[in-house]
C-alpha positions as CSV (number, residue, x, y, z in Angstrom):
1,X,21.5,-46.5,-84.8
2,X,21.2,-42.7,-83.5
3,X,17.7,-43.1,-83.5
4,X,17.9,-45.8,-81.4
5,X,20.0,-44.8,-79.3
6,X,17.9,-41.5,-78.1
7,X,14.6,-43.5,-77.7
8,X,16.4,-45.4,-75.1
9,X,18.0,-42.3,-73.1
10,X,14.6,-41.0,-73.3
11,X,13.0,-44.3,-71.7
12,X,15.6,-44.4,-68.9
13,X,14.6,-40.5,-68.2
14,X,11.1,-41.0,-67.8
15,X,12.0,-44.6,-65.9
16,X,14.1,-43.0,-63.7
17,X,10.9,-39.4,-62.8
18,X,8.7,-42.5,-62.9
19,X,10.7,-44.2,-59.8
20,X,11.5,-40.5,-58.2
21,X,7.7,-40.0,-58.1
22,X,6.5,-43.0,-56.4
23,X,9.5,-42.9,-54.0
24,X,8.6,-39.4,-52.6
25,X,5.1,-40.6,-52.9
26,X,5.3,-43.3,-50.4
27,X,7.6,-41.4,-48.3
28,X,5.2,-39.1,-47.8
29,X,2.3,-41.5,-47.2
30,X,4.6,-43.0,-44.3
31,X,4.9,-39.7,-42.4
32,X,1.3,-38.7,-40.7
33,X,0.3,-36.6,-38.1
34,X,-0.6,-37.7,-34.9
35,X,-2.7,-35.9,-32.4
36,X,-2.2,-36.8,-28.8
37,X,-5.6,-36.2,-26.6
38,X,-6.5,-35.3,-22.9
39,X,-9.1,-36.0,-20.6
40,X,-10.8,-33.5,-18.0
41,X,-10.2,-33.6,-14.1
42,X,-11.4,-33.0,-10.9
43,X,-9.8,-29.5,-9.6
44,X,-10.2,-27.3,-7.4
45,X,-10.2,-23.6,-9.2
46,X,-9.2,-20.2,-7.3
47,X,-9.7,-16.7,-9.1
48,X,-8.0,-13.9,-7.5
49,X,-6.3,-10.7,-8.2
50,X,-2.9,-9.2,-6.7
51,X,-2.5,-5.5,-4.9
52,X,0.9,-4.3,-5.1
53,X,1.7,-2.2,-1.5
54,X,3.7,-1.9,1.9
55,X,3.3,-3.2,5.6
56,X,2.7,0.1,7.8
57,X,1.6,0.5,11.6
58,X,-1.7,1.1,12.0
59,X,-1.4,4.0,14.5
60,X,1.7,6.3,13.6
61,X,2.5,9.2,15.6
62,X,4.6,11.9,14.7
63,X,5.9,13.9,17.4
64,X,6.6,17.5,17.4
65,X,7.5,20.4,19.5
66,X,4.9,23.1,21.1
67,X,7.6,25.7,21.4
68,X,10.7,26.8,18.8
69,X,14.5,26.3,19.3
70,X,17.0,23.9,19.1
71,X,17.7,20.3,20.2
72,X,19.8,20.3,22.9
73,X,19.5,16.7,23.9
74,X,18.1,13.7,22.1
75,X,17.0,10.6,24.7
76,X,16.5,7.7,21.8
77,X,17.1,6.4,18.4
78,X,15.2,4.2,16.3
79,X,14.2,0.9,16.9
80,X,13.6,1.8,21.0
81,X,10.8,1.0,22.5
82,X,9.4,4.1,24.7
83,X,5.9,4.6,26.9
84,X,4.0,7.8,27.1
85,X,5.6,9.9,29.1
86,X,9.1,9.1,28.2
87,X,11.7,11.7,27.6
88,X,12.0,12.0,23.4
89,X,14.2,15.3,23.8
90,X,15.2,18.6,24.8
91,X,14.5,21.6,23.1
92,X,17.0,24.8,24.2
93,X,15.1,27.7,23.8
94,X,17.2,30.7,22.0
95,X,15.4,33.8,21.9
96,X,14.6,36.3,19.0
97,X,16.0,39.9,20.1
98,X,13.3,41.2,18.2
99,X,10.7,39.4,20.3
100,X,13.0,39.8,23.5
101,X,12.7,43.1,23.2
102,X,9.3,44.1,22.4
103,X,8.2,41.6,25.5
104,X,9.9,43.7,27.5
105,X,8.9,47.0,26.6
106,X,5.9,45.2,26.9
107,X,6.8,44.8,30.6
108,X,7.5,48.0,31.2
109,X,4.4,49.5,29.4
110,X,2.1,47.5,31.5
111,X,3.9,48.7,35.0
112,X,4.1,51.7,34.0
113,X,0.3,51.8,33.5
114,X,-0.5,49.5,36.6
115,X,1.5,52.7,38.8
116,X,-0.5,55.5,37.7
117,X,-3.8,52.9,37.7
118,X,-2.8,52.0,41.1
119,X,-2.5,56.1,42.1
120,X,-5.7,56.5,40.6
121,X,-7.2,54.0,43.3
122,X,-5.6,54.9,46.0
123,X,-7.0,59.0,45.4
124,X,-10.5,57.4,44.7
125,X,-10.7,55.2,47.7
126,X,-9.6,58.4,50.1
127,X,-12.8,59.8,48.5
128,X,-14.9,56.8,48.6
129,X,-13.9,56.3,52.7
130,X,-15.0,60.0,53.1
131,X,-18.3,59.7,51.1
132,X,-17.5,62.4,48.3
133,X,-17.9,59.6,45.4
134,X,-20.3,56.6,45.2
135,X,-19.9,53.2,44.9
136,X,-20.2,52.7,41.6
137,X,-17.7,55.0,40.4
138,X,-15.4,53.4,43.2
139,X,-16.0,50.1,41.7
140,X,-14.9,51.5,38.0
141,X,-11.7,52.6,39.4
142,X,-10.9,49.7,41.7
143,X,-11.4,47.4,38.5
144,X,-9.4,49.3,36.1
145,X,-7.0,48.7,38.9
146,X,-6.9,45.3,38.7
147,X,-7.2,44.9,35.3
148,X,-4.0,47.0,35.0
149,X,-2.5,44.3,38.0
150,X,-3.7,41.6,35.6
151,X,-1.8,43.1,32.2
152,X,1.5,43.2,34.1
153,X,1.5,39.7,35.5
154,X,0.8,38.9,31.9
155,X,3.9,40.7,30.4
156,X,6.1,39.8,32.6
157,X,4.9,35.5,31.8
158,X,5.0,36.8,27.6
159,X,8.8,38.1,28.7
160,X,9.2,34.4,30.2
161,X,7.9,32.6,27.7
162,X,9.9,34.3,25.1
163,X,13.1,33.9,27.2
164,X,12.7,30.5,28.4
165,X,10.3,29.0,26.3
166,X,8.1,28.9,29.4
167,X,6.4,30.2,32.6
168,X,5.1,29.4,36.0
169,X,2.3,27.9,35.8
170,X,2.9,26.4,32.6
171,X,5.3,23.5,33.0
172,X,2.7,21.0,31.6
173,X,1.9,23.0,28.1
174,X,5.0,24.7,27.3
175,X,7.5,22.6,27.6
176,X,11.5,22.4,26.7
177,X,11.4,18.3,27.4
178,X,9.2,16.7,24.5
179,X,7.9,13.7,25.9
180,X,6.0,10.2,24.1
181,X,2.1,10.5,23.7
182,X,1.5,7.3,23.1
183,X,3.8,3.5,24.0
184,X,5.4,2.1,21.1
185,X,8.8,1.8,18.8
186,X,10.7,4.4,17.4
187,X,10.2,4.1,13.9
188,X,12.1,7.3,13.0
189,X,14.4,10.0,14.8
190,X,14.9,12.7,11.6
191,X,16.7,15.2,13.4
192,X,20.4,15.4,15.2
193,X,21.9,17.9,18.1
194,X,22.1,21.3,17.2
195,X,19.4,21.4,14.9
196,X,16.3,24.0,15.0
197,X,12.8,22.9,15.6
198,X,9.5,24.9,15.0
199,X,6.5,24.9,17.1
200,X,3.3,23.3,15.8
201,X,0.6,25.9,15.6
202,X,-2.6,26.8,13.5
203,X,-0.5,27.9,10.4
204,X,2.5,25.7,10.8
205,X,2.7,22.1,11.4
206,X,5.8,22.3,13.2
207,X,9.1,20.3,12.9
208,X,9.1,16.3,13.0
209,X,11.5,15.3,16.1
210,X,10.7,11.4,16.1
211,X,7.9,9.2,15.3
212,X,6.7,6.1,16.7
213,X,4.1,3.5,16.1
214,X,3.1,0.6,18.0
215,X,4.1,-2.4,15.4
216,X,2.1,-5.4,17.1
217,X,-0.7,-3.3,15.3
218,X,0.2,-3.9,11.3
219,X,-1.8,-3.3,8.1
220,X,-1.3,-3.5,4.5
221,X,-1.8,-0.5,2.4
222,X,-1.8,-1.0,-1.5
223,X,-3.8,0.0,-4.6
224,X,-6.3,-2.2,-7.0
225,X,-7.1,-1.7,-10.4
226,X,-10.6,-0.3,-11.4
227,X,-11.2,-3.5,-13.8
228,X,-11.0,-5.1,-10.2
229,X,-12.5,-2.6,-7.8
230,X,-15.8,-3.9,-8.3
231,X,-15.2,-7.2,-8.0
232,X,-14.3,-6.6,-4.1
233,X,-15.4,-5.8,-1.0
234,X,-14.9,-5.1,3.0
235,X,-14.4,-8.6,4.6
236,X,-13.1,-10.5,1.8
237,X,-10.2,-12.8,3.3
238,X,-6.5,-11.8,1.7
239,X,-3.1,-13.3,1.8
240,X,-0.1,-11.1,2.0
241,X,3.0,-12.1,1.1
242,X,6.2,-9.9,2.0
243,X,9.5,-9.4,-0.7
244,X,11.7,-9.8,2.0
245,X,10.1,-13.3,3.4
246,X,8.8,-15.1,-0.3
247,X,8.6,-18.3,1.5
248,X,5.7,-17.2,4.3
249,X,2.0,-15.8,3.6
250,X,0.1,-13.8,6.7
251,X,-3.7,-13.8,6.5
252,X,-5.4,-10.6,6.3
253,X,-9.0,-9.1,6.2
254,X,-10.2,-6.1,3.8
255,X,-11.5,-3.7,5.9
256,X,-11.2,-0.5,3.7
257,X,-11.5,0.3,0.0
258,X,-11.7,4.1,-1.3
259,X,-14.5,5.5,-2.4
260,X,-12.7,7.5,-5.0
261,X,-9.6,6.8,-7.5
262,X,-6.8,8.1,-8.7
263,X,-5.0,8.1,-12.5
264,X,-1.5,6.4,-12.2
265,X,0.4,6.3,-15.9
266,X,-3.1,6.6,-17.1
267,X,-4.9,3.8,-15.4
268,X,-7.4,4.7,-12.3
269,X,-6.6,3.3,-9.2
270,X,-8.2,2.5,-5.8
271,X,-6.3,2.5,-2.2
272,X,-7.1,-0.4,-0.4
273,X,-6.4,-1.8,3.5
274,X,-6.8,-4.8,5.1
275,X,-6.1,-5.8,9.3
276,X,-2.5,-8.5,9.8
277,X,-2.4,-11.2,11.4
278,X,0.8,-11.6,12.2
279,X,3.0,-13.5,15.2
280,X,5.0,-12.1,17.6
281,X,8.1,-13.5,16.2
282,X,7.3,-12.7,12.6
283,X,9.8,-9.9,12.1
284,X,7.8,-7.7,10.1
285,X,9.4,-4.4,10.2
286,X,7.4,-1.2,8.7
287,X,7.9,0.0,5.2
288,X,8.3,-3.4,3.9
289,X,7.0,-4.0,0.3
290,X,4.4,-6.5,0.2
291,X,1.9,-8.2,-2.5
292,X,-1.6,-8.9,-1.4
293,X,-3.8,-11.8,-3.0
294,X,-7.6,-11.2,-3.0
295,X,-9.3,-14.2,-3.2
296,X,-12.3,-13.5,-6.1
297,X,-14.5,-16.7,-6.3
298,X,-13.3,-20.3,-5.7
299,X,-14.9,-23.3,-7.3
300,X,-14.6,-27.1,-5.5
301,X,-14.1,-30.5,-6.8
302,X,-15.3,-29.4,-10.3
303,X,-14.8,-31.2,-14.3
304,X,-11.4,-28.8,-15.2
305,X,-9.8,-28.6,-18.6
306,X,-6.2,-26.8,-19.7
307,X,-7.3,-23.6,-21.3
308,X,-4.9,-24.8,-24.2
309,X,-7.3,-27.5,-25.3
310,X,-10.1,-24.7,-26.2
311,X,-11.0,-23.3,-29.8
312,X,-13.4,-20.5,-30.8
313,X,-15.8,-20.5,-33.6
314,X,-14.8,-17.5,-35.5
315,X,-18.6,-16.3,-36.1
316,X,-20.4,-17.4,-32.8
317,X,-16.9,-16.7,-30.7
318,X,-18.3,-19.8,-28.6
319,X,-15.8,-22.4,-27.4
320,X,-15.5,-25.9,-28.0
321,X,-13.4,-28.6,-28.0
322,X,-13.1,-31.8,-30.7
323,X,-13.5,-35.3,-28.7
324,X,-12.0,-38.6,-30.3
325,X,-14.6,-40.5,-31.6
326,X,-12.2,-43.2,-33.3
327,X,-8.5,-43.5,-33.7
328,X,-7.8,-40.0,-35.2
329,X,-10.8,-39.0,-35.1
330,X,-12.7,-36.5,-34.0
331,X,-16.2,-34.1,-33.5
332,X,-16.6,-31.0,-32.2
333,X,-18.5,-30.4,-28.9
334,X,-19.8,-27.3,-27.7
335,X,-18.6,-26.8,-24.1
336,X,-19.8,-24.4,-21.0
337,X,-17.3,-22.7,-19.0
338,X,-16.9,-21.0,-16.1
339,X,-14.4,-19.7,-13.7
340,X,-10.9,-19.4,-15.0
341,X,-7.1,-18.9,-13.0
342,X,-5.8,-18.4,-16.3
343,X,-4.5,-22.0,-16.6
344,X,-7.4,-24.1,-15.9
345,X,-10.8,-23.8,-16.4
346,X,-14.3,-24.8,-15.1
347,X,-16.4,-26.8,-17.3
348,X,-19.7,-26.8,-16.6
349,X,-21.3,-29.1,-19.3
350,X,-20.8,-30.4,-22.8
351,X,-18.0,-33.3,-22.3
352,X,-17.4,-35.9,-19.5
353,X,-14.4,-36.6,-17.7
354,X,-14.2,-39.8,-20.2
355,X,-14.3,-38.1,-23.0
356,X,-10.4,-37.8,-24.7
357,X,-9.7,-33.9,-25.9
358,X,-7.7,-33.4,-28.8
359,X,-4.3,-31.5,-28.3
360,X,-3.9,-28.9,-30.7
361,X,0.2,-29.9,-30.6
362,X,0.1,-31.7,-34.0
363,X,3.0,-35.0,-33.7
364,X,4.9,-36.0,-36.8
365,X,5.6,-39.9,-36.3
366,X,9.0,-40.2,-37.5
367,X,10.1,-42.7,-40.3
368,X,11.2,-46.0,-39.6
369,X,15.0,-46.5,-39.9
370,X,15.5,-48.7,-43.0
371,X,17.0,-51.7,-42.2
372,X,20.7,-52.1,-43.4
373,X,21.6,-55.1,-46.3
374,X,23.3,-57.3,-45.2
């Protein structure tokens, strides 16, 4: 009875792996994969790079003073619009005592010599008139004469100068009014009232009172990577698009690339500039940042393909791409690209655009929902 009774516990175990088995075998024989395909189409492709940079004037001119002291007066502020010749400033001249006073010891130095120079003529033209001396030594004394006449006149501008900041005779080189050389906008005025200004010279600069630039006259300066210097060059059409207007793009013309780069966080760069286009009511204002897309090469109307769809051979490193041939199946073709945006590419030969492209995105078809017993 025992006996019996474990030979049928046994049979119901193996029954009952027996059933498990083929249940989990035909559940998996109903779940398959799937692949969903694709098919080329006609595109047109556009490879181009992006400059990172700023709108700037094309002509800027910093103004600056030819004589030291401090502003007195200021005639504009930023965001006038001036012509040459318009008042910028006054400059108040304020004298160094040191340089005061050694202009006009210099003053009297030089009248002191032009006195005894001029009693020194006098004596030798009473001689001259009487025939005791000749010419030539006549002439010698009547030029030391004026030379002497000469080295006053220019102590006493010197003591002027260094007074007043200028002289007669002088009104249109040293000036206290700093005027506009060119027309144009005030981009900047850096400096208020009060404040002391230095002269431009040969070994100073001098002090910035305001700059202006005329801005119907706009370029964009930025800088290009050396993997895409070379792939450049003066003519090539560009869009610019500003950050502060996203929605508009101004057209734009390289006209400049540097011959010679420079390392930024250890990658060489190149400056690059390129002429605006822009309308009158455009509202571009200088300094604004501004991206700049440099059209590379352009394809038309060509068989394109989602660079998704592509696979590599792993010894060649040739693409391809596997073409249904019947339903869920498939054969590999050898394809010929060419120009990329990163998205799409060109294909040049190996499929048509009726040829369906396997998706590498694998689909699981779900089971069917067993119906219910009644």
């Amino acid at each position: 009875m025992k006996k019996s009774t474990t030979v049928a516990i046994l049979v119901f175990i193996v029954v009952v792996f027996t059933a498990s088995l083929v249940y989990f075998w035909k559940k998996n024989q109903k779940s398959s994969v799937v692949y969903n395909t694709k098919q080329a189409t006609t595109e047109t492709i556009t490879l181009s790079t992006i400059a990172t940079g700023s709108v700037v004037p094309d002509e800027e001119v910093s103004i600056r003073p030819n004589i030291s002291g401090v502003i007195q007066e200021i005639y504009v502020e930023a965001g006038d619009f001036v012509k040459t010749g318009d008042k910028i400033a006054r400059i108040k001249v304020i004298p160094s005592i040191n340089n005061l006073q050694a202009s006009r010891n210099g003053v009297q130095s030089a009248k002191i010599d032009l006195e005894t120079q001029k009693k020194i003529y006098n004596r030798q033209k009473e001689l001259f008139d009487k025939g005791v001396i000749s010419a030539n030594e006549f002439d010698q004394s009547q030029n030391t004469y004026n030379q002497a006449k000469q080295a006053y006149d220019s102590a006493n501008e010197n003591y002027q100068i260094v007074k007043t900041g200028t002289a007669k005779g002088f009104n249109n080189i040293a000036q206290t009014i700093i005027k506009a050389t060119i027309s144009g906008q005030i981009l900047d005025v850096p400096l208020e009232e009060g404040v002391q200004v230095i002269q431009t010279n040969n070994f100073n600069e001098g002090t910035e009172v305001a700059s202006i630039a005329d801005v119907s006259k706009m370029i964009f300066k930025g800088k290009i990577d050396e993997s895409e210097v070379g792939k450049i060059k003066e003519g090539m059409p560009i869009k610019i698009t500003v950050g502060a207007m996203p929605d508009k793009e101004f057209d734009a013309t390289l006209n400049y690339i540097a011959p010679k780069g420079f390392t930024v966080n250890g990658a060489v760069q190149f400056d690059i500039e390129a002429k605006l286009s822009i309308p009158k009511d455009a509202g571009i204002r200088a300094g604004l940042s501004a991206n700049a897309s440099i059209i590379l090469d352009k394809v038309s109307d060509v068989l394109a393909l989602s660079e998704a769809l592509l696979q590599y051979d792993k010894e060649t490193k040739k693409p391809f791409v596997e073409i249904e041939t019947g339903e869920q199946q498939f054969e590999r073709r050898d394809v010929t690209l060419g120009i990329s945006d990163g998205i799409t590419v060109q294909i040049k030969s190996g499929i048509t655009k009726d040829d369906k492209v396997k998706e590498w995105n694998a689909i699981t078809v779900p089971e069917e929902p067993k119906e219910k017993k009644s």
